[in-house]
TORKOL-4160 file (C-alpha; in steps of 0.2 Angstrom, whole numbers, padded with zeros to 4 digits, m for minus):
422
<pt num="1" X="0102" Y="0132" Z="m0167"/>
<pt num="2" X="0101" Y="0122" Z="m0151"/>
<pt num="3" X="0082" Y="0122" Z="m0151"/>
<pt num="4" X="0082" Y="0114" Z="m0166"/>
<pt num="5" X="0094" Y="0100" Z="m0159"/>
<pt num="6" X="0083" Y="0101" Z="m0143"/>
<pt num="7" X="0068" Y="0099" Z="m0153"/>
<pt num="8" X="0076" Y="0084" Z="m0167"/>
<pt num="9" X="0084" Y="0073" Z="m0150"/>
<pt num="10" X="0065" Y="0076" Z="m0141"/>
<pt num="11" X="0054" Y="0071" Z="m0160"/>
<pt num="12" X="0069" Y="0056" Z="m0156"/>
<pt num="13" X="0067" Y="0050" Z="m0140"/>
<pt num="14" X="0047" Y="0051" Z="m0143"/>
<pt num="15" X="0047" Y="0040" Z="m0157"/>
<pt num="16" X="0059" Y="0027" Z="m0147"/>
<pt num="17" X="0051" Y="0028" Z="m0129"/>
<pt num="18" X="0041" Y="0012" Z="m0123"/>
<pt num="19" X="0026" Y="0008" Z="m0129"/>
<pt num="20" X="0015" Y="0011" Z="m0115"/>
<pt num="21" X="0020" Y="0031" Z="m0117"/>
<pt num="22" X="0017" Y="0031" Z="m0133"/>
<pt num="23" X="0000" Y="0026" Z="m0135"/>
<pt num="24" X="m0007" Y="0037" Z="m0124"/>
<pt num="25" X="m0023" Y="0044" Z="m0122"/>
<pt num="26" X="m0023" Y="0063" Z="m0126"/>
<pt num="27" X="m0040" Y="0064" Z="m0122"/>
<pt num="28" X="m0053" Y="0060" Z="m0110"/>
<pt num="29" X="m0061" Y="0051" Z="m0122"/>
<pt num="30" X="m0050" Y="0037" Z="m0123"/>
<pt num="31" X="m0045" Y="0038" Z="m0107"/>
<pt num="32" X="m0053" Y="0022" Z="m0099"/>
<pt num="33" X="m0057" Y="0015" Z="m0082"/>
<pt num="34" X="m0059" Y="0028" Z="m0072"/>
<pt num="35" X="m0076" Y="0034" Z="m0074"/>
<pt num="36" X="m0080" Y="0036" Z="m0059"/>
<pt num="37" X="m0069" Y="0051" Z="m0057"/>
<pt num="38" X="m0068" Y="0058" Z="m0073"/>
<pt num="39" X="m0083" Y="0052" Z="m0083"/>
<pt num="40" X="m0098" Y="0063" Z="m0089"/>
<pt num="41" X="m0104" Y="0075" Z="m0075"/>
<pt num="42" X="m0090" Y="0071" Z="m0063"/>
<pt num="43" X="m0083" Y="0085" Z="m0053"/>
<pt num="44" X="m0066" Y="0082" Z="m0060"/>
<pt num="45" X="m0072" Y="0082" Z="m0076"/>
<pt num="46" X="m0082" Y="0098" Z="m0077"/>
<pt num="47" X="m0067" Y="0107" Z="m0068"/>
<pt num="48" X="m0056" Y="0104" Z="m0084"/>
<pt num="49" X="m0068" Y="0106" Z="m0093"/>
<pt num="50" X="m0072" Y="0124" Z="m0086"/>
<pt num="51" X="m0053" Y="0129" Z="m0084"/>
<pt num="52" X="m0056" Y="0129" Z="m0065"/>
<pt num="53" X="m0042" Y="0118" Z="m0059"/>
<pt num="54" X="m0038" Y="0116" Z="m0040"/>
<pt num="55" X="m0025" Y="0105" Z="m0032"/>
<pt num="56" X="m0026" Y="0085" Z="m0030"/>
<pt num="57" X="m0018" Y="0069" Z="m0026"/>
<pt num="58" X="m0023" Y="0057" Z="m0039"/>
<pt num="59" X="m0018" Y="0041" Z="m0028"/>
<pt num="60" X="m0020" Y="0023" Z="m0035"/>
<pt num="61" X="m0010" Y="0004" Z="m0042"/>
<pt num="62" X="0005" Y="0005" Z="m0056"/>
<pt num="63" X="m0001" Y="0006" Z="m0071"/>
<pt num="64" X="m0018" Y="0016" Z="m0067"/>
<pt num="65" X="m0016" Y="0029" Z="m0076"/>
<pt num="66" X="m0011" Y="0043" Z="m0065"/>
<pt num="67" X="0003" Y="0050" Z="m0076"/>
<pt num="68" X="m0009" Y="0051" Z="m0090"/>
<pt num="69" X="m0023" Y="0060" Z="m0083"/>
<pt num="70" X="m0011" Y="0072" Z="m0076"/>
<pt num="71" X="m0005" Y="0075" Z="m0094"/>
<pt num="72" X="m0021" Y="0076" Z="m0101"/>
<pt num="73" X="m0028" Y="0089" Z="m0088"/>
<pt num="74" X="m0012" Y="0099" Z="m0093"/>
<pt num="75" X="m0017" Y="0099" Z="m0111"/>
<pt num="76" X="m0037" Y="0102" Z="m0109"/>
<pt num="77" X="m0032" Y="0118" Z="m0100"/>
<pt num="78" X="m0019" Y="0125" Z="m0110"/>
<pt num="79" X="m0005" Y="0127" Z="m0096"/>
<pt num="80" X="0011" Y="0122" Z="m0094"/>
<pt num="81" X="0015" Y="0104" Z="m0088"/>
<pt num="82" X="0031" Y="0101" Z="m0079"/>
<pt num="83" X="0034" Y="0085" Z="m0069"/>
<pt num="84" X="0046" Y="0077" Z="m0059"/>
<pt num="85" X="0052" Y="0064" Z="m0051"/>
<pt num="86" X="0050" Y="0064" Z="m0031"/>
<pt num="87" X="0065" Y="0050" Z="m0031"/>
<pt num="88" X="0076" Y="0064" Z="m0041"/>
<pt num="89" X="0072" Y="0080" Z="m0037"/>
<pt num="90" X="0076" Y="0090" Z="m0022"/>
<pt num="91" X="0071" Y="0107" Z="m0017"/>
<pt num="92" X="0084" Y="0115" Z="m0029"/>
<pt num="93" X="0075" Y="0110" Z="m0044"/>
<pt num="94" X="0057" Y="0115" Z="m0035"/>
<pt num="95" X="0063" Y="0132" Z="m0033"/>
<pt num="96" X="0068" Y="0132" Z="m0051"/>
<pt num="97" X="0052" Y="0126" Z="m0055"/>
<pt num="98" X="0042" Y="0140" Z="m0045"/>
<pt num="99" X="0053" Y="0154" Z="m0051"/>
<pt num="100" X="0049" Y="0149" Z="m0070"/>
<pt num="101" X="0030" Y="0146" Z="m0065"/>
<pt num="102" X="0029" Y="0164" Z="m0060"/>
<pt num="103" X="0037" Y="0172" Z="m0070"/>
<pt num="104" X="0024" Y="0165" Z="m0083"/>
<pt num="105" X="0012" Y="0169" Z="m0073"/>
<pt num="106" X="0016" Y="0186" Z="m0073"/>
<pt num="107" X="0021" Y="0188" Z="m0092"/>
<pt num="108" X="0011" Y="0177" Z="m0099"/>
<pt num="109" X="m0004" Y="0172" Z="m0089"/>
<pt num="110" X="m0003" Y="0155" Z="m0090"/>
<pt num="111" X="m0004" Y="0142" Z="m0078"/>
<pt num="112" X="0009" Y="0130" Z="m0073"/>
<pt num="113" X="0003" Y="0112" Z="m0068"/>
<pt num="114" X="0019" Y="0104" Z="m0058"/>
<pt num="115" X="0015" Y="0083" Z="m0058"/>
<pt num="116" X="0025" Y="0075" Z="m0043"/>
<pt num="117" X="0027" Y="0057" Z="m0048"/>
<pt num="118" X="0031" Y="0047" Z="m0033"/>
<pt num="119" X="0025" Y="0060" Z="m0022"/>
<pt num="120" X="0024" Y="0051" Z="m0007"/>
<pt num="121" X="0044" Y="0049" Z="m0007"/>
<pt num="122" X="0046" Y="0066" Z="m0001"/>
<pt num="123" X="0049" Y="0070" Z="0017"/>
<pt num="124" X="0041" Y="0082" Z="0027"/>
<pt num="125" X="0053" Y="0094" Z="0024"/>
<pt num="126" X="0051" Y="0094" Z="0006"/>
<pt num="127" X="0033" Y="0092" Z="0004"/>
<pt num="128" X="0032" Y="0110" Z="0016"/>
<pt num="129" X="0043" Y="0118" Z="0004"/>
<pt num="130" X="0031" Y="0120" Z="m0009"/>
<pt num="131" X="0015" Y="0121" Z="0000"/>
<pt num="132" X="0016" Y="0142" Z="0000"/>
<pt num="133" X="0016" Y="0141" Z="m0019"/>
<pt num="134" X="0002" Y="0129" Z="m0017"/>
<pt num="135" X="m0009" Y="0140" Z="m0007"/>
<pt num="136" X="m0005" Y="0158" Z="m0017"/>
<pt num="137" X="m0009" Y="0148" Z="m0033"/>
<pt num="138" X="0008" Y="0149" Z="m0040"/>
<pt num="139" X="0007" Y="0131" Z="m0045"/>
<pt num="140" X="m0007" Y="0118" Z="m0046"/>
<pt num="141" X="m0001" Y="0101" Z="m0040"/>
<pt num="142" X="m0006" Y="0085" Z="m0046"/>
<pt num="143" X="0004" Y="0072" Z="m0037"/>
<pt num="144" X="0005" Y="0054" Z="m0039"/>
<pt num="145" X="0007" Y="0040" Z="m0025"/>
<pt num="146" X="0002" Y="0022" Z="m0023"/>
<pt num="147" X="0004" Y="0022" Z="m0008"/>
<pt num="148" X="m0010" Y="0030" Z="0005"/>
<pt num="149" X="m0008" Y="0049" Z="0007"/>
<pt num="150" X="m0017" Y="0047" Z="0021"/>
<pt num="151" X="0000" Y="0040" Z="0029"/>
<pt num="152" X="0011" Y="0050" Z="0016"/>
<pt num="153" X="0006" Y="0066" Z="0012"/>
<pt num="154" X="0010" Y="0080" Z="0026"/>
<pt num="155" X="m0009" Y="0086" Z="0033"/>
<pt num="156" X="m0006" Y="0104" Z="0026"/>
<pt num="157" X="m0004" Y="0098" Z="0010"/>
<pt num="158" X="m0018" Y="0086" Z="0010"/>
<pt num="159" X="m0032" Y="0100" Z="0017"/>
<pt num="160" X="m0026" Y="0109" Z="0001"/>
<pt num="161" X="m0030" Y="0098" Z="m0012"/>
<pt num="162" X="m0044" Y="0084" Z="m0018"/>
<pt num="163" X="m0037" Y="0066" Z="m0018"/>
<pt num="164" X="m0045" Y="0055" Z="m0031"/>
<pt num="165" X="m0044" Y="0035" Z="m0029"/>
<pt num="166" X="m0040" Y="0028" Z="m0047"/>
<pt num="167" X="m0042" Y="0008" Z="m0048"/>
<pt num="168" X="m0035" Y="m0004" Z="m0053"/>
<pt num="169" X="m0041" Y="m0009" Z="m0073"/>
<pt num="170" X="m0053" Y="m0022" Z="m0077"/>
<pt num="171" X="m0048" Y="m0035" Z="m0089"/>
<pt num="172" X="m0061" Y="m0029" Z="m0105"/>
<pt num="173" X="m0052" Y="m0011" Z="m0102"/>
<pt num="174" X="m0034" Y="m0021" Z="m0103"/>
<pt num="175" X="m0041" Y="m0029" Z="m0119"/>
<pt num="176" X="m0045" Y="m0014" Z="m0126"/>
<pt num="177" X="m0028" Y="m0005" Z="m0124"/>
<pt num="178" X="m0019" Y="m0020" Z="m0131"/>
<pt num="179" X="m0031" Y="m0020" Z="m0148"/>
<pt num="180" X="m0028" Y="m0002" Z="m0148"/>
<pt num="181" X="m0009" Y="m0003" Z="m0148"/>
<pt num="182" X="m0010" Y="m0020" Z="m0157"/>
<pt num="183" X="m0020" Y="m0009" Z="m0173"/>
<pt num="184" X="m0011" Y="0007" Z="m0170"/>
<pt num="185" X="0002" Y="0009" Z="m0187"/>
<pt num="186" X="0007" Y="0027" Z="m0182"/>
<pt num="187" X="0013" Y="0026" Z="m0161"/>
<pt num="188" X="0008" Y="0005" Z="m0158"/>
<pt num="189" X="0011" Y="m0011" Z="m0165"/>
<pt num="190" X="0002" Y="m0010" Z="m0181"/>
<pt num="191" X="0018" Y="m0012" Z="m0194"/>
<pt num="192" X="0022" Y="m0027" Z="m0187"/>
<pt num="193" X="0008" Y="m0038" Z="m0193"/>
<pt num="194" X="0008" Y="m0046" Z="m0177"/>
<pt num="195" X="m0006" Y="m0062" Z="m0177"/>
<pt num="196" X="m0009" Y="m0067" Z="m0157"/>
<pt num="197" X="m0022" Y="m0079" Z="m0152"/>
<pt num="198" X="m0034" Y="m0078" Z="m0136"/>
<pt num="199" X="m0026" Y="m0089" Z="m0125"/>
<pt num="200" X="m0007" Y="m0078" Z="m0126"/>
<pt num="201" X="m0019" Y="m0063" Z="m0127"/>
<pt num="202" X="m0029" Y="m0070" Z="m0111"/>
<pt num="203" X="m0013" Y="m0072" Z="m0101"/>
<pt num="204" X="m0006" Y="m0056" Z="m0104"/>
<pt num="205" X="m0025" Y="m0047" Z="m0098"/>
<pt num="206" X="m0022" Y="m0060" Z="m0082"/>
<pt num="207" X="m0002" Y="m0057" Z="m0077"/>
<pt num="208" X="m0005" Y="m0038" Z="m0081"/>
<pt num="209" X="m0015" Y="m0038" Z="m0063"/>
<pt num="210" X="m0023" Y="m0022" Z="m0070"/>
<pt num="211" X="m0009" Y="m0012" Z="m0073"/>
<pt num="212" X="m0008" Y="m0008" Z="m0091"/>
<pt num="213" X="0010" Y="m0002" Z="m0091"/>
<pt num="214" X="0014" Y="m0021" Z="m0087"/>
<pt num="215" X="0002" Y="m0027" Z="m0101"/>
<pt num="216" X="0009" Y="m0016" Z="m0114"/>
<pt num="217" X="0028" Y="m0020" Z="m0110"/>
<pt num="218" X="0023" Y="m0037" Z="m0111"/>
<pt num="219" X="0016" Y="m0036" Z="m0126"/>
<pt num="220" X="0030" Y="m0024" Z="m0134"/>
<pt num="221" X="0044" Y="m0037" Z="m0128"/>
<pt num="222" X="0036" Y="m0051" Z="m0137"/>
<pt num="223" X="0032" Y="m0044" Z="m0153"/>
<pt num="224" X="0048" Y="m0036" Z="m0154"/>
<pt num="225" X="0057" Y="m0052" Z="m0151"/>
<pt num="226" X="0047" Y="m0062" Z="m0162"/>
<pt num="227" X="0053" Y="m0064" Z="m0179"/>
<pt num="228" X="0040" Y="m0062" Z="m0194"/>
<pt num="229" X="0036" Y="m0076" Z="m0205"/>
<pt num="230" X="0039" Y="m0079" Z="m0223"/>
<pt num="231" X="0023" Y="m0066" Z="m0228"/>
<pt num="232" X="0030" Y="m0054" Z="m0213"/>
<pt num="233" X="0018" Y="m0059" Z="m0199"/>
<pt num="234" X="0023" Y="m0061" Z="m0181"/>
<pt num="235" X="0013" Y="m0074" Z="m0172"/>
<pt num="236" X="0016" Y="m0072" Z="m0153"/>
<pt num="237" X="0017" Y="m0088" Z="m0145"/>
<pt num="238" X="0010" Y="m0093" Z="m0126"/>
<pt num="239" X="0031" Y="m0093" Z="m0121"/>
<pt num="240" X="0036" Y="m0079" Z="m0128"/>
<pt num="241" X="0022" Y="m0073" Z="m0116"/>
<pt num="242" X="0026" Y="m0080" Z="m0100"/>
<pt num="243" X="0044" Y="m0073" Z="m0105"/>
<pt num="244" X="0039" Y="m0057" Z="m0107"/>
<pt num="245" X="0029" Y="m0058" Z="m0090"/>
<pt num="246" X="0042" Y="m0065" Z="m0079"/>
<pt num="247" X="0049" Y="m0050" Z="m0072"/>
<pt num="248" X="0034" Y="m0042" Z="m0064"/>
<pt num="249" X="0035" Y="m0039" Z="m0048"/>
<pt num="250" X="0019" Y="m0043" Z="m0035"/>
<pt num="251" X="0011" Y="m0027" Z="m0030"/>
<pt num="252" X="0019" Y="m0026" Z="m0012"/>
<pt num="253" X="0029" Y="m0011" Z="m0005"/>
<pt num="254" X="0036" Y="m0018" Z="0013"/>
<pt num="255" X="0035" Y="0000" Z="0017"/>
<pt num="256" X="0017" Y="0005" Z="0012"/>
<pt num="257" X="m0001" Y="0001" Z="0013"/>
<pt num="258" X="m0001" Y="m0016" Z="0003"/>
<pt num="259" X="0012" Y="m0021" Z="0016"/>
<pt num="260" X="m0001" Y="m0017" Z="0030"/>
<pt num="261" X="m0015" Y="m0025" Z="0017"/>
<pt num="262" X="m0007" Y="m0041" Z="0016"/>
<pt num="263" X="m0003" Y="m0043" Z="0034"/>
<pt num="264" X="m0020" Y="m0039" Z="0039"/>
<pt num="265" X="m0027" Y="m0051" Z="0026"/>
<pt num="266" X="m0013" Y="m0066" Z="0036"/>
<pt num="267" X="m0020" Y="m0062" Z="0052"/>
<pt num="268" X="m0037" Y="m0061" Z="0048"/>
<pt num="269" X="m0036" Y="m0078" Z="0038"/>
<pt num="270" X="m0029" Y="m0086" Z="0053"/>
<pt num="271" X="m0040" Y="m0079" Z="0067"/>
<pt num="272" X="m0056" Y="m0084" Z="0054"/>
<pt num="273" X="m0047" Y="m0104" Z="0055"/>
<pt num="274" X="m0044" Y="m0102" Z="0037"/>
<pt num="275" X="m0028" Y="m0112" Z="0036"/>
<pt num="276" X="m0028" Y="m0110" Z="0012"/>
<pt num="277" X="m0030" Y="m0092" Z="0015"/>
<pt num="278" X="m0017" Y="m0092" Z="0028"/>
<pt num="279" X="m0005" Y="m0103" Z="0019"/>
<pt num="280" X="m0008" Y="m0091" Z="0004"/>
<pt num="281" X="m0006" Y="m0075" Z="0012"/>
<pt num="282" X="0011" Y="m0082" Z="0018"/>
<pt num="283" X="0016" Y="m0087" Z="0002"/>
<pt num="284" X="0011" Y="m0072" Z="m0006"/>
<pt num="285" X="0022" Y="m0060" Z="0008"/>
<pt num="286" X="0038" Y="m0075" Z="0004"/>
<pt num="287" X="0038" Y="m0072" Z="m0012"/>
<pt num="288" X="0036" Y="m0050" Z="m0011"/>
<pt num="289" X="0054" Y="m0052" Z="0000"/>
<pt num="290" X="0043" Y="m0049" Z="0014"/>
<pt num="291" X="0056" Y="m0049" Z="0032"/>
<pt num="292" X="0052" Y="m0067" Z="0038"/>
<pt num="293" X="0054" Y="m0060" Z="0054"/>
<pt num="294" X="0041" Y="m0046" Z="0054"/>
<pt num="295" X="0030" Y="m0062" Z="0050"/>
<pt num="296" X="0035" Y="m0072" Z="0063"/>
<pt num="297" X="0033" Y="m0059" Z="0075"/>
<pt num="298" X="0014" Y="m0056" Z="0071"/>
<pt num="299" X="0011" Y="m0075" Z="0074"/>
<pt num="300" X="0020" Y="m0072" Z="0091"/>
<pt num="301" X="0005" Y="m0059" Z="0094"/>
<pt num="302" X="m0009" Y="m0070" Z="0088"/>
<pt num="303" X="m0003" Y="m0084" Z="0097"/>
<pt num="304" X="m0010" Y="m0075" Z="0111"/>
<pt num="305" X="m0022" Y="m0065" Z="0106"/>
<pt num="306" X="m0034" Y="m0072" Z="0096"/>
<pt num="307" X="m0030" Y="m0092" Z="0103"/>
<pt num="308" X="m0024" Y="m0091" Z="0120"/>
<pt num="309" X="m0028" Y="m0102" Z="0135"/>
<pt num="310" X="m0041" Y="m0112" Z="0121"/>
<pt num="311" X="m0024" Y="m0118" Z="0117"/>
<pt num="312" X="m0007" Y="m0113" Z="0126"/>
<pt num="313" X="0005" Y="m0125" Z="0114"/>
<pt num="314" X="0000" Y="m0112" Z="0101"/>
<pt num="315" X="0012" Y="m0100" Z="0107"/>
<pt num="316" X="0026" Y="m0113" Z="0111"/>
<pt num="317" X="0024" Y="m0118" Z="0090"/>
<pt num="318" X="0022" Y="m0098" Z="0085"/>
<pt num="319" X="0039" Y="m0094" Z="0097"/>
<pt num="320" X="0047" Y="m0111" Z="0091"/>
<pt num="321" X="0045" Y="m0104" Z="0072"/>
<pt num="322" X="0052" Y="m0087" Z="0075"/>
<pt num="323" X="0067" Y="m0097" Z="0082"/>
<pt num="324" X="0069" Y="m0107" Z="0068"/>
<pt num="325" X="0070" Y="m0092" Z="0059"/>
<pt num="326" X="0083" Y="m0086" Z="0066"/>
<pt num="327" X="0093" Y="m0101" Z="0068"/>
<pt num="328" X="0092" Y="m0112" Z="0052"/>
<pt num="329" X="0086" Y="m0095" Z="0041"/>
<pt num="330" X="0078" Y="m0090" Z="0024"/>
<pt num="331" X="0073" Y="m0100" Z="0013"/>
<pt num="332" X="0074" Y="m0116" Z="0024"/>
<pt num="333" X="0065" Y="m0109" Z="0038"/>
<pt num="334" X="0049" Y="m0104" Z="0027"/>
<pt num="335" X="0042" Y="m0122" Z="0029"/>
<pt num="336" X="0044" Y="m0119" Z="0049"/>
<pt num="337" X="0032" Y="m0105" Z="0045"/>
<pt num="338" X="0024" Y="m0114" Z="0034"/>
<pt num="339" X="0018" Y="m0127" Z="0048"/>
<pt num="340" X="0017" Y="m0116" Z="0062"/>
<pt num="341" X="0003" Y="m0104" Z="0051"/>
<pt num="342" X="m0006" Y="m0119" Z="0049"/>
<pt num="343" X="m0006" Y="m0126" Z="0067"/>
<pt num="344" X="m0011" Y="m0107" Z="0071"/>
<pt num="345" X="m0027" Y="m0108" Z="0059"/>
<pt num="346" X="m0032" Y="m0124" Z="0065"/>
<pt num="347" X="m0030" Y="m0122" Z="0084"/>
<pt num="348" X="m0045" Y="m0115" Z="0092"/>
<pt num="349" X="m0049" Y="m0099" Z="0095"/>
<pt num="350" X="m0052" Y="m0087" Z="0113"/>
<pt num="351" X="m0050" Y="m0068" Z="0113"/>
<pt num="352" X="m0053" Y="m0069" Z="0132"/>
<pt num="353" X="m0036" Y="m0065" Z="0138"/>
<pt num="354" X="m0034" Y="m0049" Z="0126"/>
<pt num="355" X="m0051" Y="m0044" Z="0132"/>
<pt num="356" X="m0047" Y="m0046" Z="0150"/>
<pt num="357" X="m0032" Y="m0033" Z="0149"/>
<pt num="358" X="m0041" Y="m0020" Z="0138"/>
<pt num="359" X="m0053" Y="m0019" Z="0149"/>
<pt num="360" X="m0041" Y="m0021" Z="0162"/>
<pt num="361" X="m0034" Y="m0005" Z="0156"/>
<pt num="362" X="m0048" Y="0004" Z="0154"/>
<pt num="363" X="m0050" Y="0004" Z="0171"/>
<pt num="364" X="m0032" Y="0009" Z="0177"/>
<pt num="365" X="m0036" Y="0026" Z="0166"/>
<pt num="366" X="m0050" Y="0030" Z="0177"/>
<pt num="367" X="m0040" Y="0023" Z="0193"/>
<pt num="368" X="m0021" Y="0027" Z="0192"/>
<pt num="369" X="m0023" Y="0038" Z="0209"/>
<pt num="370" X="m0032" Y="0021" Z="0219"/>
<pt num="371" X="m0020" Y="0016" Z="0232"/>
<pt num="372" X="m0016" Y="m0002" Z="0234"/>
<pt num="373" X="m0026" Y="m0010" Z="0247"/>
<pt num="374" X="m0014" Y="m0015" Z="0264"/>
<pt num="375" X="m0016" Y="m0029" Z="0265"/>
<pt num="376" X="m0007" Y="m0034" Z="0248"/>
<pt num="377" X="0007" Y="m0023" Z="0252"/>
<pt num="378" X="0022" Y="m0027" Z="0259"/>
<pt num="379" X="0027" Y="m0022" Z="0280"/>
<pt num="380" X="0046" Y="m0022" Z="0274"/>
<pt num="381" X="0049" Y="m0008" Z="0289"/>
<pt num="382" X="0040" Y="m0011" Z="0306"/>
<pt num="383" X="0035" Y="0007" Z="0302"/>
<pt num="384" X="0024" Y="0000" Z="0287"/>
<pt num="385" X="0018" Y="m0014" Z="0300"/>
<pt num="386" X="0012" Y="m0002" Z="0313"/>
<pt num="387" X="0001" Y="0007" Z="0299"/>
<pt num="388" X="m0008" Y="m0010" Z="0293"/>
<pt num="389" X="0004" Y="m0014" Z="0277"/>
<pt num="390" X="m0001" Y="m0033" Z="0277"/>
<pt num="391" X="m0013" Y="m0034" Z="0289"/>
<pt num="392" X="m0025" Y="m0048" Z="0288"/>
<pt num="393" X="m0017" Y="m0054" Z="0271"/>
<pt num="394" X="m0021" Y="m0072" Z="0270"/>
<pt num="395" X="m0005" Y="m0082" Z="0263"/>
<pt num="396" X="m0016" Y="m0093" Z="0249"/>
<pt num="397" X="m0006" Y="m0110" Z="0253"/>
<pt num="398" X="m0011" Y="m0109" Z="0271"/>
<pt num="399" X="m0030" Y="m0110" Z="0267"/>
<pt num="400" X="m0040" Y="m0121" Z="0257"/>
<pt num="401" X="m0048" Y="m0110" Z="0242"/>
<pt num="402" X="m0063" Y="m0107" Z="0251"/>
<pt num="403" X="m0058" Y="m0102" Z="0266"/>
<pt num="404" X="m0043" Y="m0091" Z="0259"/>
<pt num="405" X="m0052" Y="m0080" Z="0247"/>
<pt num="406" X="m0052" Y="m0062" Z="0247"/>
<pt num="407" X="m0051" Y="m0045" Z="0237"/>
<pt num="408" X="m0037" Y="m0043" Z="0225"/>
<pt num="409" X="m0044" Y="m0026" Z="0218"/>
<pt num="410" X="m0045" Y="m0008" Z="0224"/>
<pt num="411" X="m0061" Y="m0004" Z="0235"/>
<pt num="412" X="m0066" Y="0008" Z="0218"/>
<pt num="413" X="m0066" Y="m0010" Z="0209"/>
<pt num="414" X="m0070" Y="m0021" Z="0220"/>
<pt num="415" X="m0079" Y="m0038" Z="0211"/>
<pt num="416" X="m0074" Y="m0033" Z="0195"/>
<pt num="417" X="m0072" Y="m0048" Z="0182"/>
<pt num="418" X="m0060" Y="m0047" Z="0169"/>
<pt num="419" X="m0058" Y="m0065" Z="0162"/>
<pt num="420" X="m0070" Y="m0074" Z="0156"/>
<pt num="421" X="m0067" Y="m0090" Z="0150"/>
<pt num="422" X="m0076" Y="m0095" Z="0136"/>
């Protein structure tokens, strides 16, 4: 009795789950944008083809379809498909999981494909917890991450399996999803009559930044909170639109790789004396929620290494903006950023100092043993005196610069040049 209730609540739940799993690809077919991993003659494509699954990582932006393909692998092959949620589950559920996935093994030959969503919220410990059943085949893993598993996924587990890049969709296969759900009567839209011209159509394909799960909430929000018209049509308006889109969120993790992505474009922007890139890369890291200190530290470091001596007020304005940070605060002390990033851009730029203590340190590697030549080391003991500490150092202010020059380096280095001033 209580499968039937199990089955009648999940028949339920199915028919009222979002749109954007409900419409669903269940086959390659329909699955779009990603050709270049799964399309005709791929090596991913043949393996589920064939039966011959192995292990992967399917790594790529909201909305790129990594659930789906996970569930459509599942269902070319034939096995079982669990999947959790890295966020929930903890080793108890795993074990759970890889007791039931052999005993099917062993009962009813049949494959168990565990899909980790989030994978990459794991911790070490966690992700070592199932590797043995990775290795001895007990399960095939397919885990899911937007974030780098180069950064997030322990080594073991990556050597183990294939990591696949999905991109981010294309406007025309946005398009095509939202004509699909727009037509479908059975899973989609379809019932509601729904009439929506280019221009709303347009802004959802733009504000859904390639991620179809945004375009196909959007698009769910607004027909559902549209009324119909006398003959029953629903005619979605540019508002109700941009009311359905306000709530996205930038694709920015503070603790990822778009975090590193953004930065690196802010820094680059301002070494390259681009002050709209700059200015936009800053907005862009305000408006995430980035830490307005992390940012003001990094100008800190430009300040110095990317502008220099070619202009020292540089890092005066940089360490005057993190100041202001901390003294007059968020969101006030954004237009202190503001101006600094701009002086920043436009100041000119010298790298010489950064490339005089690199190659500085290059060379203390290769020296760390080279004594200090006496005469620039101190006779603080007449001991020290008697052995030469000092002798023949020439103290700068009693000689003219000519007269008073002599060898700051070790004998190993002597002549060396470091700065060079461009």
């Amino acid at each position: 009795m209580s499968d039937l209730f199990d089955q009648k609540m999940e028949k339920e739940m199915a028919r009222e789950a979002p749109l954007a799993d409900r419409i669903r690809p269940l086959e390659l077919e329909g699955f779009l944008g990603q050709d270049e991993i799964v399309g005709q003659g791929k090596v991913l494509r043949q393996a589920i083809e064939n039966d011959e699954l192995f292990s992967m990582i399917l790594w790529g932006p909201p909305g790129s379809g990594k659930t789906t393909l996970a569930r459509i692998i599942a269902r070319l092959t034939k096995s079982k498909f669990v999947q959790i949620s890295a966020v929930a589950a903890g080793v108890a559920e795993l074990r759970k999981v890889v007791k039931e996935a052999q005993d099917l093994r062993k009962y009813q030959s049949q494959r168990t494909i565990l899909f980790v969503d989030e994978i990459h919220r794991w911790n070490k410990a966690q992700q070592d917890s199932f590797l043995p059943y990775v290795e001895n085949g007990t399960i095939v893993l397919i885990g899911a991450t937007t974030e780098n598993p180069s950064f997030e996924v322990i080594s073991p587990l990556l050597s183990r399996s294939r990591v696949y890049v999905l991109k981010r969709l294309d406007p025309e296969h946005i398009g095509r999803i939202l004509k699909k759900a727009l037509q479908d009567k059975k899973v989609g839209l379809g019932k509601y009559k729904v009439k929506i011209g280019k221009t709303a159509l347009d802004l959802i394909i733009k504000g859904s930044n390639g991620d179809a799960r945004t375009a196909l909430n959007a698009i769910e929000i607004a027909v559902k909170s549209t009324r119909s018209d006398k003959q029953g049509f629903r005619h979605i308006q540019k508002q109700t639109i941009e009311d359905a889109l306000q709530h996205k969120s930038l694709l920015y993790d503070k603790g990822g790789e778009e975090h590193y992505n953004v930065i690196s474009a802010f820094i680059k922007s301002m070494r390259g004396s681009n002050p709209d890139g700059a200015i936009y890369w800053l907005a862009r890291m305000i408006e995430a929620g980035e830490d307005p200190r992390f940012i003001a530290r990094r100008m800190v470091i430009l300040a110095s290494e990317d502008i220099g001596n070619a202009d020292p007020m540089a890092l005066l304005v940089a360490n005057a903006a993190a100041h202001a940070v901390e003294y007059v605060g968020f969101p006030e002390a954004q237009l202190n950023l503001a101006q600094a990033v701009i002086y920043l851009a436009l100041a000119p730029k010298s790298n010489a100092s950064y490339k005089a203590l690199m190659e500085a340190k290059a060379d203390v590697k290769k020296t760390l043993n080279t004594s200090v030549p006496l005469h620039l080391r101190n006779a603080v003991t007449d001991l020290m005196k008697d052995i030469g500490y000092g002798q023949d150092y020439k103290y700068s202010h009693d000689y003219t610069p000519e007269e008073g020059k002599q060898e700051y380096l070790p004998e190993e280095l002597k002549g060396r040049k470091y700065y060079n001033k461009k």
